[in-house]
C-alpha positions in Angstrom: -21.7 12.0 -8.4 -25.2 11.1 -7.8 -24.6 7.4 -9.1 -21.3 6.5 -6.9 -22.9 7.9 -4.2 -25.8 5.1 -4.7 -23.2 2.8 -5.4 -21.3 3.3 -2.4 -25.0 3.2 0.0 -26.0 -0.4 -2.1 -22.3 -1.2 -1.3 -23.0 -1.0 2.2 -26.1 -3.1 2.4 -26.7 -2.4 6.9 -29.4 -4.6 6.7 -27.4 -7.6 5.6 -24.3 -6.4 8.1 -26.6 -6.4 11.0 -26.7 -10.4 9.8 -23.3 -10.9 9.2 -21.6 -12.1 13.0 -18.6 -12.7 11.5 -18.2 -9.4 9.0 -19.0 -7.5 12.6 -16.5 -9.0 14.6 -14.2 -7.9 11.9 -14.9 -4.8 11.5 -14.8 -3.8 15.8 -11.7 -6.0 15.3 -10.1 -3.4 13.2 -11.9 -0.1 14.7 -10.2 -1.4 18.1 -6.7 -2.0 16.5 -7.2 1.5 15.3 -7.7 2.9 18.7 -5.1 1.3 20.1 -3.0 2.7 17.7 -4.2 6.6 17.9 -3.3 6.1 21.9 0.1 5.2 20.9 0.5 8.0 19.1 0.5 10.1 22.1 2.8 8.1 24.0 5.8 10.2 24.3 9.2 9.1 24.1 11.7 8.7 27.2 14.7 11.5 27.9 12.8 14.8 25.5 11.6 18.0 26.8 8.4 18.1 25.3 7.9 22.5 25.3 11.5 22.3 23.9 10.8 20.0 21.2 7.4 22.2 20.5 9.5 25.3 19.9 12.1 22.9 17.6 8.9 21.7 15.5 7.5 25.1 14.8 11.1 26.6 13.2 11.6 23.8 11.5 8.2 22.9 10.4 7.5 23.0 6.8 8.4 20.9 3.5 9.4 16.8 4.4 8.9 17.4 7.9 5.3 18.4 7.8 4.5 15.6 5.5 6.7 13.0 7.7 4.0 14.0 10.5 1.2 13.7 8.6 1.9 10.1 7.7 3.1 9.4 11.4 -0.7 10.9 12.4 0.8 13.9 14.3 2.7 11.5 16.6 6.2 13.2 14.9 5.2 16.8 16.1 4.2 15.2 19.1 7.9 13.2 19.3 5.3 9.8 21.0 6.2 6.4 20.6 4.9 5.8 17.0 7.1 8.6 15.6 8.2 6.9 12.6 5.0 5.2 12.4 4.8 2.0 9.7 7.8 3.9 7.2 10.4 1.8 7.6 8.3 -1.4 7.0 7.4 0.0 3.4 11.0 1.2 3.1 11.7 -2.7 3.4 8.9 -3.8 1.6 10.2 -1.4 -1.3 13.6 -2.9 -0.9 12.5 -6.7 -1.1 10.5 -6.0 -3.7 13.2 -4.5 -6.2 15.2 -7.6 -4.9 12.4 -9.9 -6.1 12.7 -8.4 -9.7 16.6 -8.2 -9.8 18.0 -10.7 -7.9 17.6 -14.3 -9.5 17.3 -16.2 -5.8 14.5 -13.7 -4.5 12.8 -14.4 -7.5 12.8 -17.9 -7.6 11.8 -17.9 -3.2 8.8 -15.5 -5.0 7.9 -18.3 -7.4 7.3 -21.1 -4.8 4.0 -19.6 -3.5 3.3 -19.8 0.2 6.4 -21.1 1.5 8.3 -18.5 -0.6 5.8 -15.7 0.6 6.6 -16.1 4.3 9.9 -16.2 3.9 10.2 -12.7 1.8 8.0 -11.5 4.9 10.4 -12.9 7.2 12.9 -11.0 5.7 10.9 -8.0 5.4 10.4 -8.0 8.9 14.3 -8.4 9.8 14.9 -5.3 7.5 12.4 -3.2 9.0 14.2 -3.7 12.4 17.5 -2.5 10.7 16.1 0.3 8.8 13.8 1.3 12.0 16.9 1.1 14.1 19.1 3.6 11.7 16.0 5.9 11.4 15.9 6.1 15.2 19.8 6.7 15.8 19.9 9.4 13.1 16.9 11.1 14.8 18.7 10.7 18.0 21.6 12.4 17.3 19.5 15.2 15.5 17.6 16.0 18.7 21.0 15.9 21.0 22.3 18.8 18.4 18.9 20.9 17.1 18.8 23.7 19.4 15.3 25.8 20.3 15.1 29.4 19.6 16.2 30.5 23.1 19.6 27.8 22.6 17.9 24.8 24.7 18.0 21.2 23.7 15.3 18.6 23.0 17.5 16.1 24.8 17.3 16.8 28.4 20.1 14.3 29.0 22.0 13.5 25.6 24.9 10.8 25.9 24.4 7.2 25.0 21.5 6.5 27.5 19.4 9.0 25.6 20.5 7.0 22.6 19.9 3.9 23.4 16.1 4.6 25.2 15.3 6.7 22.1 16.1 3.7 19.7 14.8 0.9 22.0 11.3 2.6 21.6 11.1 3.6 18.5 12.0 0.4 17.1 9.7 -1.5 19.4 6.4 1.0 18.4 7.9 0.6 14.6 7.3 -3.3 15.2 4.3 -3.0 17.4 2.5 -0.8 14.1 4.1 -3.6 11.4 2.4 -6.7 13.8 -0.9 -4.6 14.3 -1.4 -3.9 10.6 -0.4 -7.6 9.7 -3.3 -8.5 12.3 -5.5 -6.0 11.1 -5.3 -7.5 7.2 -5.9 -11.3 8.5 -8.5 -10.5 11.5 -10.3 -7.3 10.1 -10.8 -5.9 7.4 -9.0 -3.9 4.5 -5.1 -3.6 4.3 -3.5 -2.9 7.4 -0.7 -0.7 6.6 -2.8 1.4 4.4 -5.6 1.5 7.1 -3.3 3.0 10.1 -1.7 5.6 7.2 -5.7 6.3 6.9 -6.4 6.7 10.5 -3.5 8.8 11.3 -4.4 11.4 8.5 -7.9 11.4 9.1 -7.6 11.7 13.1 -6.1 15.0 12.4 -7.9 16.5 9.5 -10.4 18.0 12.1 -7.6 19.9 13.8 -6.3 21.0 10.1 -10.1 22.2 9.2 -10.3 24.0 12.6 -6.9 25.7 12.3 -8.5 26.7 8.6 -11.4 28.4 9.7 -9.4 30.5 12.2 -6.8 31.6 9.5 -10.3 32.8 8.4 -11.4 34.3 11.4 -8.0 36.4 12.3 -8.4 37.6 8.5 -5.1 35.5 6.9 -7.7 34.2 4.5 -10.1 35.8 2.6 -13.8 33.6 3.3 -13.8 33.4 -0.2 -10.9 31.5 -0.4 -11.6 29.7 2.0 -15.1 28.5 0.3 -12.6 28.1 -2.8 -10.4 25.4 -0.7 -13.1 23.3 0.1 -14.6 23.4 -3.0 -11.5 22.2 -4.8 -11.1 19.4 -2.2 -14.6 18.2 -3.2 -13.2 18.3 -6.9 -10.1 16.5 -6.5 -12.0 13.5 -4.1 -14.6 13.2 -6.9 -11.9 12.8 -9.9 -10.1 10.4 -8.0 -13.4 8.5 -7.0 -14.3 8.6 -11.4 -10.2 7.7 -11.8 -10.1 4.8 -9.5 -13.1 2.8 -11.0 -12.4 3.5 -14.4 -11.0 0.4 -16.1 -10.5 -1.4 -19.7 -11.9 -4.1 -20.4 -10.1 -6.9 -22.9 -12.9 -9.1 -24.1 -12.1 -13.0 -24.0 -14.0 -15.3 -26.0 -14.1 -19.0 -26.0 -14.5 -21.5 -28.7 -17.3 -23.7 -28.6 -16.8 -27.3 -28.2 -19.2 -30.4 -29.1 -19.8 -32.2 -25.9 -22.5 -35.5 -28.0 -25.2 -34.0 -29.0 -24.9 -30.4 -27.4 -22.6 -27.6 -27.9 -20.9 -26.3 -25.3 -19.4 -23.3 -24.8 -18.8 -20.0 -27.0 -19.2 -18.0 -24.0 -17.4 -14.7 -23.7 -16.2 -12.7 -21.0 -13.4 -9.8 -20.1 -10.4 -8.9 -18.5 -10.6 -5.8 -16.1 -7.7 -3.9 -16.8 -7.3 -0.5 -14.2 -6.4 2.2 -15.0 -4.5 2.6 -11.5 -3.3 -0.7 -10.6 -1.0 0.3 -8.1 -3.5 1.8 -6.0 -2.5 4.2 -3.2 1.4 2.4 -2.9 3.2 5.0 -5.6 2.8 8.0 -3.5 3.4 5.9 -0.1 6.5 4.7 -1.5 7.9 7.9 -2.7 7.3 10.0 0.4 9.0 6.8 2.2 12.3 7.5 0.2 11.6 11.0 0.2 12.2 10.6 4.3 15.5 8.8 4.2 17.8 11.8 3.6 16.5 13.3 6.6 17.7 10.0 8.2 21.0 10.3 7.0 21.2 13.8 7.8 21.0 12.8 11.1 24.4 11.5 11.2 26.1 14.8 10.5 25.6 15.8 14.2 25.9 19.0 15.1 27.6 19.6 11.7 23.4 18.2 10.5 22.1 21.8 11.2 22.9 23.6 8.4 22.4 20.8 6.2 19.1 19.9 7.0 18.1 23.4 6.9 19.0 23.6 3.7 17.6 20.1 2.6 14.4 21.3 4.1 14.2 24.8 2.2 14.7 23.0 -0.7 12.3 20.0 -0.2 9.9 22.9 0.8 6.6 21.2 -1.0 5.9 23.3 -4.1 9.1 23.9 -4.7 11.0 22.7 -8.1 13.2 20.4 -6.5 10.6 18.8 -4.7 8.0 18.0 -7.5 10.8 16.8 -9.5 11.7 14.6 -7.1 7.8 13.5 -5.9 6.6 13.2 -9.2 9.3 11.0 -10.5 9.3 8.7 -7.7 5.0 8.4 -8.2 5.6 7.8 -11.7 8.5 5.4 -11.5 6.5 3.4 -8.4 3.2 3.5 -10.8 4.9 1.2 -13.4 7.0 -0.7 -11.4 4.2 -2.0 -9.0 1.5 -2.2 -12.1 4.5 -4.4 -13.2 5.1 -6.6 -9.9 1.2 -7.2 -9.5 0.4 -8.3 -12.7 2.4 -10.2 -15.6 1.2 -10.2 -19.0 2.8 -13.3 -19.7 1.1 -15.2 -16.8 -2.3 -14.2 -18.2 -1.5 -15.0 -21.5 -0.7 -18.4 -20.7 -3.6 -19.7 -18.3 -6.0 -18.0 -21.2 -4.5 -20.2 -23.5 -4.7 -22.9 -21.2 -8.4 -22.5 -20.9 -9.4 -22.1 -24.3 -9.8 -18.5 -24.3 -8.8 -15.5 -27.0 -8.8 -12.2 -27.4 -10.6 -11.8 -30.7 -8.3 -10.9 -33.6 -4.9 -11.4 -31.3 -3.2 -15.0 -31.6 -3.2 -17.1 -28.6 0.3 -17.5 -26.8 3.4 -14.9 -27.1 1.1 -12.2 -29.1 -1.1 -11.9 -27.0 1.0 -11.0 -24.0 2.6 -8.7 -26.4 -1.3 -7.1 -27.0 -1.9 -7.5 -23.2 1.7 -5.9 -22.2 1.1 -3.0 -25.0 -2.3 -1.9 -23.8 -1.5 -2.2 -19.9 1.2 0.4 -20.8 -0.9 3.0 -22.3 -3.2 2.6 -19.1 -0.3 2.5 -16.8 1.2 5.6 -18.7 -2.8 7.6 -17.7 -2.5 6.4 -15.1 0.9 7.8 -13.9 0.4 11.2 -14.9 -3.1 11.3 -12.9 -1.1 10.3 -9.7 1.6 12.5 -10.2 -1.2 15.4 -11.2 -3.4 14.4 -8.2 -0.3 14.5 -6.0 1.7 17.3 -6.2 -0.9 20.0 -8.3 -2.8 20.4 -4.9 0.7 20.2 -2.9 1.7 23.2 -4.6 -1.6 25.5 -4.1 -1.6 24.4 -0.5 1.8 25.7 0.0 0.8 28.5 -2.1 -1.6 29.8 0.8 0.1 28.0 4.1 -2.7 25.3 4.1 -2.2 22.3 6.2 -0.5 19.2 4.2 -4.0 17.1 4.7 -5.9 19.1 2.1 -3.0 17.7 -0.4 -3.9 15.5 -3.3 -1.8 13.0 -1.2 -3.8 12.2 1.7 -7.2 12.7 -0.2 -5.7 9.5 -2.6 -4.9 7.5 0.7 -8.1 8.7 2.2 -10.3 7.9 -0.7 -8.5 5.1 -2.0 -8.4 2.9 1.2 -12.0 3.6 2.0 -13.1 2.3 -1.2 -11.1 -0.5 -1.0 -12.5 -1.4 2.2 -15.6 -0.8 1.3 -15.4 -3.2 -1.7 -13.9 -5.7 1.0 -16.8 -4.9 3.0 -19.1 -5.7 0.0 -17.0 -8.7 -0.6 -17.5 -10.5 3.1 -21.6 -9.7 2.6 -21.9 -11.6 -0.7 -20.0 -14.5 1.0 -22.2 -14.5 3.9 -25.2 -14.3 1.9 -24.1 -17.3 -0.3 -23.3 -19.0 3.2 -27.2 -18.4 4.4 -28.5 -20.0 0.9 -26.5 -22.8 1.3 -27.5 -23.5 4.9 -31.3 -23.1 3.4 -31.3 -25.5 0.5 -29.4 -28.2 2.9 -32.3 -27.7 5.6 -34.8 -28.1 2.2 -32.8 -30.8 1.2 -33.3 -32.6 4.9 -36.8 -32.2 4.8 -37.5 -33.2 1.7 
């Protein structure tokens, strides 16, 4: 613990940031964007009565629903602008992606590099404002129907005004969040998506620490327990830390070559192979699909009640029907995105373009066979300690009525997308100190 702690501190070298104009102007860049979008998320949305919707929340909190609101940042429980928050862009994103490895035409727009990139994006951004726009109807017609517990309505004036306001709003914040994180990635720093998933979840762990401690006060949990909780949290954020750095490592060697009188080369090096490639996306992606039945539930009207009651009871978190379905859909998105972000083939090919080898493997086919074979045993690790990170604390936090952002979930976005921006961090100081030495040696160079 002691070592990635000194790690991350000579990650973050403050003396060189202080330096570093550009790296700062980054970083307020994406602390402002960030802001901007926890104000939004308090926004609240035209036409709803906002003590009926409270009442609504708390019967039907629990399950989907509470996880829906910790991605959203609170802004579901608080019905604001950003309700849906970025979902329905990764629900696109997950769609063009499959398309990209089914559909021959999507995967020959992939293959011709920038051009081809912008226009998958293009059409990313046109499904978003379909999906976002479904999403929003179905929750429309959900909050005309849901009644409190003393029979009032959400909707203070249901009909097809209420409709129309309540989609117009949510698909514009929808959009609003997909543009800010795509700004956020080019101007600041880290990922943008992942970054406003981050912010929303941590914004509101204080609340779900304070709301721990009283359980603790009133005498609902045991201090011990309580001592127990946070413990375990510590565990889990350290084997995830250990889990996301570990790696294999394919040595590459290259032949040497007789350049006149010398010889060159013979040099060897490695290909870092993760053991978690995919990152924090698998359990993104599944609690995006895990969202759309309540979507479609929405439809059912007033006839939706029932339903989603028992959709919800069901999808309780801990419950079997919900870890089958969690765990599958972070397994399933664990090798299919490990598969998407990096092709064996590819990297068999530029090696032997290069020169290089793995000893003992032959250049060419076998070696993307070798490549292929040993990225599925990592892959395969590295499933089962997403799916074990995920839903193992899901089910002892619904065990004891603990809020969703002690869950193995948001501690793997949490963790995860700090050290990635860290690393990015880390990343724009190197290049900035390699920008001062050049300046250096060309002022040298001058006065020489």
């Amino acid at each position: 613990m002691s070592t990635g702690i000194e790690q991350f501190a000579s990650n973050l070298n403050f003396g060189a940031l202080s330096k570093a104009q550009e790296l700062k102007k980054r970083i307020f860049f994406t602390l402002g964007a960030l802001i901007i979008y926890r104000l939004g998320t308090y926004l609240p949305l035209p036409g709803i009565d906002p003590q009926a919707w409270s009442d609504i929340f708390t019967q039907k909190s629990g399950g989907l629903l509470d996880m829906f609101n910790m991605f959203a940042g609170g802004a579901f429980s608080r019905m604001s602008l950003f309700t849906l928050n970025i979902m329905p862009y990764i629900s696109a994103a997950i769609i063009m992606q499959l398309l990209t490895a089914m559909v021959p035409s999507f995967e020959q727009m992939k293959k011709e590099g920038e051009i081809g990139r912008k226009k998958i994006n293009q059409y990313t951004r046109y499904m978003t404002v379909g999906l976002a726009a479904v999403q929003a109807y179905g929750l429309a017609v959900w909050l005309e129907n849901v009644q409190t517990s003393t029979g009032g309505f959400a909707a203070m004036n249901p009909g097809l005004y209420f409709k129309a306001s309540i989609i117009i709003s949510i698909v514009g914040g929808t959009m609003f969040l997909m543009w800010l994180g795509e700004q956020i990635t080019s101007r600041g720093v880290g990922n943008g998506i992942s970054l406003i998933i981050f912010a929303g979840i941590v914004a509101e762990l204080p609340r779900a620490i304070a709301g721990t401690l009283e359980l603790g006060r009133q005498g609902a949990l045991a201090p011990f327990l309580i001592l127990l909780i946070f413990l375990f949290v510590i565990a889990v954020i350290t084997f995830i830390v250990f889990m996301e750095r570990a790696q294999r490592r394919l040595i590459i060697q290259y032949p040497k070559r007789q350049h006149g009188n010398k010889m060159m080369g013979g040099d060897s090096s490695h290909i870092p192979l993760k053991l978690n490639t995919s990152g924090v996306i698998p359990p993104i992606f599944a609690s995006s699909l895990l969202f759309l039945p309540l979507t479609m539930v929405g439809f059912m009207g007033s006839e939706g009640n029932e339903t989603i009651d028992t959709l919800a009871r069901y999808l309780q978190s801990g419950q079997p029907l919900y870890m089958i379905f969690y765990g599958s859909l972070v397994a399933f998105f664990a090798f299919f995105y490990t598969a998407i972000v990096f092709n064996p083939k590819d990297t068999a090919e530029n090696l032997r373009k290069y020169g290089g080898f793995i000893p003992g493997i032959r250049p060419g086919e076998k070696t993307a066979q070798y490549i292929d074979y040993v990225l599925t045993r990592i892959t395969t690790i590295g499933a089962a300690y997403l799916v074990l990170v995920c839903l193992i604390p899901e089910f002892l936090m619904a065990k004891y009525q603990l809020p969703f952002y002690f869950g193995g979930t948001s501690l793997l976005i949490v963790v995860t997308v700090t050290m990635d921006t860290v690393a990015q961090i880390h990343s724009h100081l190197i290049a900035h100190q390699y920008e001062g030495l050049i300046k250096k040696s060309r002022l040298r160079g001058r006065r020489g």
